[in-house]
C-alpha positions in Angstrom: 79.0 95.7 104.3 75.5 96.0 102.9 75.5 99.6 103.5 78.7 99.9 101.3 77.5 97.5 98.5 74.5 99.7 98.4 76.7 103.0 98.2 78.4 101.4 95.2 75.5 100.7 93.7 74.3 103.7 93.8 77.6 105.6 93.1 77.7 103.1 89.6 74.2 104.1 88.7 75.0 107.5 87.1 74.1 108.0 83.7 70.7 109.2 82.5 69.1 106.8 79.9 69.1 107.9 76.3 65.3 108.4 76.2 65.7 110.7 78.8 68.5 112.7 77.1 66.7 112.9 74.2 63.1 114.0 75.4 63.6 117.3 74.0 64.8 118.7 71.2 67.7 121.1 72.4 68.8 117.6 74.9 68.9 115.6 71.9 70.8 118.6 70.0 73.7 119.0 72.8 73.9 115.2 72.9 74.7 114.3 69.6 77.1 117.0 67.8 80.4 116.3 70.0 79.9 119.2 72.1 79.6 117.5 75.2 81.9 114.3 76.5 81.1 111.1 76.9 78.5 109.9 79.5 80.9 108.3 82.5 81.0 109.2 86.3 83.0 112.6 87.8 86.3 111.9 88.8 87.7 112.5 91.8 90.6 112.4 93.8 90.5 111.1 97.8 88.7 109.0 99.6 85.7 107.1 97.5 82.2 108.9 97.6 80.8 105.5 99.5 83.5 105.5 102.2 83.0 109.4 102.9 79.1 108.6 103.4 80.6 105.8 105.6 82.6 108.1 107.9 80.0 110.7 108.0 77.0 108.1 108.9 80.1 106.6 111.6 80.2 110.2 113.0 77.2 111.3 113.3 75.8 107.7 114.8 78.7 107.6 117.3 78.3 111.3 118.5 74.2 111.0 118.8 75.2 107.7 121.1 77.6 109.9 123.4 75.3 112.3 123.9 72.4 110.6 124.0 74.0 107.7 126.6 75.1 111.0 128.8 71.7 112.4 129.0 70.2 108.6 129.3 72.4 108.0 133.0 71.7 111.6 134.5 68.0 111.1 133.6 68.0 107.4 135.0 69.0 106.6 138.1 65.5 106.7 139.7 64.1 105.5 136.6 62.8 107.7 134.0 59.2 109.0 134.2 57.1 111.0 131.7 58.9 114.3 132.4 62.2 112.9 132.3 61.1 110.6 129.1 60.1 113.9 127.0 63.5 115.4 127.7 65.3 112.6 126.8 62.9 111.9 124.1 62.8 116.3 122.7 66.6 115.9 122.9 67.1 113.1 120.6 64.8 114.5 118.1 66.3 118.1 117.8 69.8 116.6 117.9 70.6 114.8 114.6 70.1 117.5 112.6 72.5 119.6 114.9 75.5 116.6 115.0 75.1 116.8 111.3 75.3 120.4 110.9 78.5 120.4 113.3 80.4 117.5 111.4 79.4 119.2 108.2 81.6 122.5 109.1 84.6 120.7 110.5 84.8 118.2 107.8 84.6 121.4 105.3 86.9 123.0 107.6 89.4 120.7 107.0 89.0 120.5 103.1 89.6 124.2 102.6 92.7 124.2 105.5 94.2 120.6 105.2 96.4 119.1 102.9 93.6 117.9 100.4 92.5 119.9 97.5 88.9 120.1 97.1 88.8 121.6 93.6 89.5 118.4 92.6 88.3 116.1 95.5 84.6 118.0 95.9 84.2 120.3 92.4 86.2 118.6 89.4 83.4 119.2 87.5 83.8 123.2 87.6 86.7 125.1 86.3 87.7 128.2 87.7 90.9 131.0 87.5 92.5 132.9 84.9 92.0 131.7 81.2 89.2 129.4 82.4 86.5 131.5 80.9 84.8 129.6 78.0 85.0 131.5 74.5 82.0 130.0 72.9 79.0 127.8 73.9 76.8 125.6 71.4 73.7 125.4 74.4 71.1 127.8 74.5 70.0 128.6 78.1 66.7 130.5 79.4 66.6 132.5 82.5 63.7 132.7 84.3 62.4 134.7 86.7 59.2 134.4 88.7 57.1 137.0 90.0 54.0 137.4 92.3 52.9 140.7 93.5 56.1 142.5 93.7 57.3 145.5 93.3 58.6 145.0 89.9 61.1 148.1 89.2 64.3 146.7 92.0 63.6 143.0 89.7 64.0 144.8 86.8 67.4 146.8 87.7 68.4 143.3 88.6 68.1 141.7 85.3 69.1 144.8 83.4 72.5 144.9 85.9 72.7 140.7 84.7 71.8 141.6 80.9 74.9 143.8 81.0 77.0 141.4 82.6 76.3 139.0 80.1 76.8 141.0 77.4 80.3 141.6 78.8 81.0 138.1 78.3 80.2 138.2 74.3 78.2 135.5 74.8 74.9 136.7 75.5 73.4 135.5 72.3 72.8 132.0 74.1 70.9 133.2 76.9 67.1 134.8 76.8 65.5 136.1 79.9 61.8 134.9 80.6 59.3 136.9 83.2 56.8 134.1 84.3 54.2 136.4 86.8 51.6 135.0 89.0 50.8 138.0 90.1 47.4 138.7 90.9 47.2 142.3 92.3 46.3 144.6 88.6 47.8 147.2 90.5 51.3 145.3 90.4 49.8 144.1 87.1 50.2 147.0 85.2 53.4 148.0 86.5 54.9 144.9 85.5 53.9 145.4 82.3 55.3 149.1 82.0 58.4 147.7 83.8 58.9 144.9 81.1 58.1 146.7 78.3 61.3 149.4 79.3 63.3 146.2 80.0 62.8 144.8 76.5 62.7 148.3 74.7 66.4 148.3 75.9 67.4 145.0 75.2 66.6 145.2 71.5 68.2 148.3 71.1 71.1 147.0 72.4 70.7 143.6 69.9 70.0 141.5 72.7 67.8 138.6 72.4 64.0 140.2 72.9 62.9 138.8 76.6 59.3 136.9 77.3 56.6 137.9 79.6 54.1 136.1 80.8 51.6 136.5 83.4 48.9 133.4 84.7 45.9 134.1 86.0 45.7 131.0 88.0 48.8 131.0 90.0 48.0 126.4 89.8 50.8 124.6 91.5 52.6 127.8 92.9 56.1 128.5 91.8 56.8 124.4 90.6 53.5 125.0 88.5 54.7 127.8 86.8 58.0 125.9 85.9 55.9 123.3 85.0 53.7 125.2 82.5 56.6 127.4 81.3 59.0 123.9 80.3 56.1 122.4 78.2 55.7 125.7 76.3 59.4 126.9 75.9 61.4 123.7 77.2 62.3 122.2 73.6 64.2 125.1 72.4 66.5 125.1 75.1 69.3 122.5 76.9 68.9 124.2 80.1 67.1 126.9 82.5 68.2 129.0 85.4 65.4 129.6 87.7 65.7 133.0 89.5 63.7 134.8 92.4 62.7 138.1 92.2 65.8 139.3 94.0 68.3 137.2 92.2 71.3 138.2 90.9 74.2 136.2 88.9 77.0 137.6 87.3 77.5 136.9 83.3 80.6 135.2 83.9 79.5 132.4 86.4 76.4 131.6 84.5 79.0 131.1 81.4 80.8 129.2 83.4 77.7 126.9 84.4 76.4 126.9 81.0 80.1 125.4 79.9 80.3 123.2 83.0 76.8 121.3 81.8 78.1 121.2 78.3 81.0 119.2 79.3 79.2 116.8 81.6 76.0 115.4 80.0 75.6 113.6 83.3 74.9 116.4 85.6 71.2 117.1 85.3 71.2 120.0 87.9 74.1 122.4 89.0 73.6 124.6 92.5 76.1 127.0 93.0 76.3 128.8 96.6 74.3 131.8 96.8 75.6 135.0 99.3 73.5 138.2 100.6 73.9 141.2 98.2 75.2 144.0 100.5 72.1 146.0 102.6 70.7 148.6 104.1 68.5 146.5 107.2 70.5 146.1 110.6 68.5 143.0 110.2 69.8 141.4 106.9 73.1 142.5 107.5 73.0 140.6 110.6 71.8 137.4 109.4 74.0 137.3 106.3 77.3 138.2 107.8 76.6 134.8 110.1 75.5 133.1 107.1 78.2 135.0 104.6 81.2 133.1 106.6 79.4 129.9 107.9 78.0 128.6 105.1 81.5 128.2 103.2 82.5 125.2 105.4 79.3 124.0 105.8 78.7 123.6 102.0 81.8 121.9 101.1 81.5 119.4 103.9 78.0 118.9 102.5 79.5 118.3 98.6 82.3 116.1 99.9 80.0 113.6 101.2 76.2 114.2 99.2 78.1 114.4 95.3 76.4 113.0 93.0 73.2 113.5 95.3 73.5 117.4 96.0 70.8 119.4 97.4 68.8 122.0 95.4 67.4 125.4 96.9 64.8 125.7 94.2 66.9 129.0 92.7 70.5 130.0 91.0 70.9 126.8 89.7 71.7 125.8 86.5 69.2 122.8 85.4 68.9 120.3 82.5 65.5 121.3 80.9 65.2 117.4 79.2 65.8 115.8 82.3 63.6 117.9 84.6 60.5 117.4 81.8 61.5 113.6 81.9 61.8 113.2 85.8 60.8 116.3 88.0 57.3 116.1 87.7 55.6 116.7 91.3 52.6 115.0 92.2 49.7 116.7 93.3 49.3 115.0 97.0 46.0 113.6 98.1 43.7 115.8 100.8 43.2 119.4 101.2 46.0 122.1 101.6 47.2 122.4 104.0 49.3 119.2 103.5 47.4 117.6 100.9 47.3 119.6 97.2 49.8 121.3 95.2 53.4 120.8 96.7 54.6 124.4 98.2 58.6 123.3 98.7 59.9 121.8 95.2 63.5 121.9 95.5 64.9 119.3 97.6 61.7 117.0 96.2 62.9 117.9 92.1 66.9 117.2 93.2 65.6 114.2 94.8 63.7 113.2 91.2 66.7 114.2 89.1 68.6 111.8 91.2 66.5 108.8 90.9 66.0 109.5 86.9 70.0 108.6 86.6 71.5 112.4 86.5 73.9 113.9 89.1 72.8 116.8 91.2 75.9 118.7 92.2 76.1 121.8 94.2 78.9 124.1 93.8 80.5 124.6 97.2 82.3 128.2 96.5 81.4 131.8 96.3 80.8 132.3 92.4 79.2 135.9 92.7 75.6 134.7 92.6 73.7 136.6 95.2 70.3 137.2 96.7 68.6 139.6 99.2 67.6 138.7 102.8 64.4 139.5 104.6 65.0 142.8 106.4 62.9 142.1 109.7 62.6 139.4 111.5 58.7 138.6 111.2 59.6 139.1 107.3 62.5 136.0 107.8 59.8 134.0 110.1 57.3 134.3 107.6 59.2 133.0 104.9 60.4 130.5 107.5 56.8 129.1 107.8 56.6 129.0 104.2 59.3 126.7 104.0 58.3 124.7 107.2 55.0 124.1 105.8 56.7 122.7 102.5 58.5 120.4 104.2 55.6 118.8 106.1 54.2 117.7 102.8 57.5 115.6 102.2 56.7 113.0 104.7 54.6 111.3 102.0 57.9 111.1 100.3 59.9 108.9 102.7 58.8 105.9 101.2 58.8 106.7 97.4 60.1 103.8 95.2 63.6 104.1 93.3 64.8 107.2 95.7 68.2 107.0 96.3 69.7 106.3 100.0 71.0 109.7 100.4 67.9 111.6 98.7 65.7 109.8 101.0 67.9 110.8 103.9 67.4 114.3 102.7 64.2 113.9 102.9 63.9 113.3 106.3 66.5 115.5 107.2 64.0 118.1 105.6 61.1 117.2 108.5 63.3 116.8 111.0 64.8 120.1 110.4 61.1 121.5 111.7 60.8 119.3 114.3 63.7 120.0 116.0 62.4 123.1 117.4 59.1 121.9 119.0 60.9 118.9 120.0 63.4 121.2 122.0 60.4 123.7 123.6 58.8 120.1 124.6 62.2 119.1 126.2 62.6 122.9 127.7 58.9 123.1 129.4 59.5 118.9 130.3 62.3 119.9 132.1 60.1 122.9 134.3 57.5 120.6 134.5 59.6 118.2 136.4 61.3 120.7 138.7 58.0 122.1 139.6 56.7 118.7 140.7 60.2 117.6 142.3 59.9 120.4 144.3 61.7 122.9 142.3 65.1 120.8 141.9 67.4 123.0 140.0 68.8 120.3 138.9 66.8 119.5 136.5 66.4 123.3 135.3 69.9 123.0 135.1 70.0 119.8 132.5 66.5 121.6 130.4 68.7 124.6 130.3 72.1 122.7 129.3 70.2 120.9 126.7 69.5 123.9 125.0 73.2 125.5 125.2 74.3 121.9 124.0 71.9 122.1 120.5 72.6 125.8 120.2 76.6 124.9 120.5 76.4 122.5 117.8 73.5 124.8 115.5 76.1 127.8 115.7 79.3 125.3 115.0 78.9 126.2 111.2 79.7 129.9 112.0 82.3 128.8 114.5 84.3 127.0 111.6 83.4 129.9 109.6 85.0 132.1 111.8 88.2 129.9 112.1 87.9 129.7 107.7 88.1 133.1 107.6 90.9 133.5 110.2 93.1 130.7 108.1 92.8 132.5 105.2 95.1 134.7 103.7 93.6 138.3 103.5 90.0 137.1 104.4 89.9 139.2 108.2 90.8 142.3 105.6 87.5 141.7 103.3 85.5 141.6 106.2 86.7 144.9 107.4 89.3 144.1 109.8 89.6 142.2 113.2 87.9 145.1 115.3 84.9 145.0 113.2 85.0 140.9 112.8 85.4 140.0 116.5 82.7 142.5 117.6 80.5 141.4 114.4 80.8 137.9 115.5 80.1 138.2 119.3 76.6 140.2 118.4 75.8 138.1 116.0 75.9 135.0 117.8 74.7 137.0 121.1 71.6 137.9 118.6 71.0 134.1 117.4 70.9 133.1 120.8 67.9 135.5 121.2 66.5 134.4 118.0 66.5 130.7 118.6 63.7 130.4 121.3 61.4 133.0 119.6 61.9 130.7 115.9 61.2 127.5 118.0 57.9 129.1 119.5 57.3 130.2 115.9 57.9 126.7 114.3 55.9 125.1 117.1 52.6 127.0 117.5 52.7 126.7 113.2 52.9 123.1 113.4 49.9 123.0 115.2 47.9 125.5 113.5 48.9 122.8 110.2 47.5 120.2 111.8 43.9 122.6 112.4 44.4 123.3 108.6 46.1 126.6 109.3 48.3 127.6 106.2 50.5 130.4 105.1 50.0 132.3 101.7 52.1 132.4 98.8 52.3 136.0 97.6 54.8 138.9 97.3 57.3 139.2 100.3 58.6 143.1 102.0 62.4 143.0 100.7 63.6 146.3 101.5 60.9 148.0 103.8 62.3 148.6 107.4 60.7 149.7 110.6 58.1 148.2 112.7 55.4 149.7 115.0 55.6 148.4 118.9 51.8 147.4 118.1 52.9 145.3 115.1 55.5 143.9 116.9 53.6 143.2 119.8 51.2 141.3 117.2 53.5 139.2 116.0 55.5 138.5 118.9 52.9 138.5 121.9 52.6 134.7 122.1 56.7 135.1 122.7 56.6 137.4 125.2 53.4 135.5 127.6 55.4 132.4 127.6 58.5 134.1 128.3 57.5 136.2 131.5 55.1 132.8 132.6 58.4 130.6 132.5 60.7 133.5 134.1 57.8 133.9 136.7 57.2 130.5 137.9 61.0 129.6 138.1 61.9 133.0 139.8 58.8 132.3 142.5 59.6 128.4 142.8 63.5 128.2 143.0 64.7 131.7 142.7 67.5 134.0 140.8 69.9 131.2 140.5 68.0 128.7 138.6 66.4 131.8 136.8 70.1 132.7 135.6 70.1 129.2 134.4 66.9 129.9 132.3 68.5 133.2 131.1 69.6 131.3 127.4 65.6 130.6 126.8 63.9 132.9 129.0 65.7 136.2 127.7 64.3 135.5 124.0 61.1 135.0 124.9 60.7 138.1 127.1 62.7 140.7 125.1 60.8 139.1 121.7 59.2 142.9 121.3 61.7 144.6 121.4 63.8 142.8 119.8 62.1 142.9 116.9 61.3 146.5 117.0 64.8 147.5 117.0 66.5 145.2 114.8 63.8 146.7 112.0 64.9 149.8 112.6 66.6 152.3 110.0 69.0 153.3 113.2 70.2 150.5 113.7 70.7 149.8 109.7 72.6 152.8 109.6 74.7 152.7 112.7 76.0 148.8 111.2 76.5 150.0 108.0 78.1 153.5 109.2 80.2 151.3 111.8 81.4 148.6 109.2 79.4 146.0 111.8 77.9 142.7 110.3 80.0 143.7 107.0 81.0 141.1 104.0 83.6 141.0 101.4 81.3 142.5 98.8 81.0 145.7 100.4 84.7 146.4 100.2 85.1 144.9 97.0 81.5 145.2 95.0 81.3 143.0 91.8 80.6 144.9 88.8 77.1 143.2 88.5 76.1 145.0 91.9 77.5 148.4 91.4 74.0 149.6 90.1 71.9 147.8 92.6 73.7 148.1 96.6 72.7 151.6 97.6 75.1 153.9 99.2 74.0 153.3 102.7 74.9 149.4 102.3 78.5 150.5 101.9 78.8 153.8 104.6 82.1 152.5 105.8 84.0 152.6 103.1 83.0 156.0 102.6 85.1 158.3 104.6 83.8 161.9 105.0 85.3 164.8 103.3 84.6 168.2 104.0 81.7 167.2 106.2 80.2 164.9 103.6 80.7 160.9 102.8 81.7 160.6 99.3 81.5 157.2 97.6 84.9 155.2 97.5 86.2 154.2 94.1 87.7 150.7 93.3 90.2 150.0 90.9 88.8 149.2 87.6 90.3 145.6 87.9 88.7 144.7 91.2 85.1 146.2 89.4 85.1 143.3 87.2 82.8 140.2 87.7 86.1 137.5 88.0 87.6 139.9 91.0 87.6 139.7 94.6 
């Protein structure tokens, strides 16, 4: 009952204080001409936000004690020594995340198939369809992107393909675009500057609202310190902001949309909307997206239906309330040297987490709204921004105790660390359970449980794209959009084949990081290789060496000690480890990007239908298989002038 009252509590405390609203100009503006309603809590139909934490906390507590209890009795009945306690004890720490992940995607499984309606039980605050589009706005809203040492013509297309899009709305006159650099190369310098002076030469020809550049020298507080400096010089002219990374991209018509949906509801202090991969050329990134593309869909709204008013934030295409992030979202500069002491690297979830506990809402948006973003085309290029993150999230733990966070923030934050845990805690279980075959005397029994372990956490880690899969099965015309069942079913067996390989060279990855954090080991913040592919077998033996010793070690002593059967038990883990090289090698490859994209493998909706907003930025060979050759030569498909626009599918 506590945990109920306590729900309530929090579910009543809603509306930001009028001090807050009016720390800025523009916030004090938008809240006192009528333009926005009342201050009172989101409606919504369904089950109360308190009971729907209730059932997912009931869930996720019940399945943990099932599998735990399971685990517990085959690890017992001779009593549990230190082997047997660090699988039981790895287990239980890589596991919640997992459970919470898998109830996630059925619970959002059954909102977008079951008799509910989530547009009004999960995103009331939104509106969407035909002759939804708002006519006029009385906000004024800066975009902002930030740049460090990259290449800056592909950023510049994007905003000019945005700028456009706007300007289709007629509405552009309430949004200005902002270029905050850190860059530090005067190489990238310069071009920037060439770059943004093209970019603004064009926009004031075309009457637009002249863009701002500006460039620090002292990149102080990374990306969060450049938000930081940029709201206390700009933030009083304007209600809100849209961060953007360097390979964002938003069509005019959903940031409209957002801009109208904060208008309406002074409550909301930040609005995430779900962000999809923009179409590509990397066998890599059209791998990983297509598994993301369809997974995240369930996942997300499960996510809304229970977090609400306490959404999460992925620190870009969001639309955010610049009065309450000045009054509330100011990080702290941690005690200690970097690397978990200093300047906070990860700001999101931490500023969401602020928002909340300074009285506004943080809702994310749990549909596809055509707001996009590239994906790392090589797999050392997605475990390097991997680390980034990881490293972020270590600094949080100082957060776990921070007074007036609200229940589910705090459990966010937690979920945050955990989230890194989970894969050294699972290598510990893995070698734990080799470890106590070897001194048993090579039981395979207990090769058999390490190894079940890890097909049980990669079961419920891949259960988002299993429920993505069944999504896009249940819905009307959705096998179609992905390029038909052929190209789906083989899609999704690869894919998941390839994140089986993946998982055991991340959690190696994760692992030997965490310990080089604890040495003071850290990761730079500088520009990141969006759309370079190929790498060497000596680069990839670099990166991947550590992967490929520990594989053929394991493989070796379980193959000497208890032979091919329990080895084909180890296959799930071992196989990673050991084909880590070339693994990598030939998912960088431009072959394999072009036989996906000539095949129509690993493709998404937007490559059979591509929003106006991308049609100057997704090369041709992003799109090969909907380009049929003619006379010998593949000519580019034309769509229908109605499914060009930034509202069509």
């Amino acid at each position: 009952m506590r945990l109920i009252e306590s729900m309530d509590m929090d579910l009543q405390n809603r509306q930001p204080t009028p001090d807050a609203v009016a720390t800025s100009d523009a916030g004090a503006r938008l809240y006192s001409d009528g333009s926005s309603h009342a201050l009172e809590a989101i409606s919504s139909t369904g089950l109360p936000v308190a009971w729907r934490r209730f059932v997912v906390l009931t869930l996720n507590l019940v399945t943990l004690l099932a599998i735990g209890s399971v685990v517990f009795r085959i690890l017992s009945p001779g009593g549990i020594d230190v082997p047997e306690a660090l699988m039981l004890g790895g287990f239980l720490i890589a596991t919640p995340w997992t459970v919470l992940g898998f109830w996630n995607a059925v619970i959002g499984l059954v909102l977008l198939h079951g008799p509910g309606d989530p547009a009004r039980s999960v995103y009331s605050f939104y509106r969407q369809g035909k002759g939804t589009q708002p006519r006029s706005l009385s906000s004024q809203t800066a975009l902002t992107v930030f740049l460090r040492n990259e290449d800056p013509y592909p950023v510049f297309a994007r905003l000019d393909a945005m700028t456009r899009s706007l300007r289709s709305t007629g509405l552009d006159r309430h949004f200005r675009f902002f270029v905050l650099s850190d860059t530090s190369d005067p190489c990238v310098a310069i071009a920037e500057e060439t770059a943004f002076a093209r970019f603004s030469a064009e926009m004031a020809e075309q009457g637009g609202k002249v863009p701002v550049y500006r460039r620090r020298m002292v990149n102080a507080g990374f990306k969060a310190g450049n938000i930081r400096e940029f709201i206390h010089e700009y933030g009083k002219d304007y209600d809100f902001f849209l961060p953007l990374d360097s390979d964002s991209v938003m069509s005019g018509d959903v940031i409209t949309r957002l801009a109208a949906a904060m208008e309406a509801r002074s409550e909301i202090g930040l609005m995430q909307t779900l962000v999809v991969g923009v179409p590509a050329t990397s066998g890599f990134a059209r791998m990983f997206q297509f598994g993301m593309r369809h997974g995240m869909r369930s996942f997300t709204m499960g996510s809304a239906w229970w977090t609400a008013d306490c959404g999460a934030y992925w620190g870009h295409n969001a639309m955010i309330r610049t009065s309450a992030f000045l009054a509330h979202c100011d990080l702290p500069v941690l005690p200690g040297a970097p690397p978990l002491g200093g300047h906070i690297l990860s700001h999101d979830q931490l500023e969401a987490a602020f928002m909340r506990r300074g009285g506004y809402e943080v809702r994310v948006l749990p549909i596809e709204t055509r707001s996009f973003e590239a994906n790392p085309p090589t797999l050392p290029d997605f475990a390097k921004r991997d680390l980034r993150w990881c490293q972020g999230n270590m600094q949080y733990w100082r957060f776990l105790f921070e007074p007036g966070l609200k229940p589910v923030s705090r459990f966010q934050v937690l979920q945050a660390i955990l989230m890194y845990l989970a894969p050294p805690a699972w290598i510990i279980a893995t070698f734990a359970a080799a470890w106590k075959a070897v001194s048993s005397g090579f039981d395979s029994s207990y090769m058999q449980l390490g190894f079940w372990l890890f097909i049980s956490i990669f079961l419920l880690s891949i259960a988002p794209k299993l429920a993505g899969m069944l999504d896009v099965l249940l819905t009307r015309g959705a096998v179609r959009s992905y390029g038909g069942g052929l190209r789906l079913g083989l899609s999704a067996v690869i894919e998941v084949l390839a994140s089986m390989l993946i998982a055991p060279i991340m959690a190696v990855y994760v692992s030997i990081f965490l310990v080089g954090l604890l040495l003071g080991r850290s990761v730079t913040w500088s520009g990141q290789n969006r759309d370079r592919l190929g790498i060497s077998f000596l680069s990839a033996t670099k990166a991947m060496g550590v992967q490929t010793i520990i594989g053929f070690t394991l493989a070796t002593i379980i193959y000497l000690g208890a032979g091919g059967e329990t080895l084909l038990w180890a296959m799930p883990v071992v196989a990673g480890l050991c084909l880590s090289i070339p693994f990598t090698v030939f998912t960088a490859s431009a072959a394999f990007g072009r036989w996906s994209a000539r095949s129509g493998i690993f493709a998404i909706p937007e490559e059979g239908h591509l929003p106006r907003v991308l049609s100057r930025l997704v090369p041709d060979g992003a799109r090969r298989w909907r380009r049929p050759a003619r006379d010998g030569r593949e000519t580019d498909m034309q769509l229908p002038e109605q499914a060009q626009t930034d509202g069509g599918t």
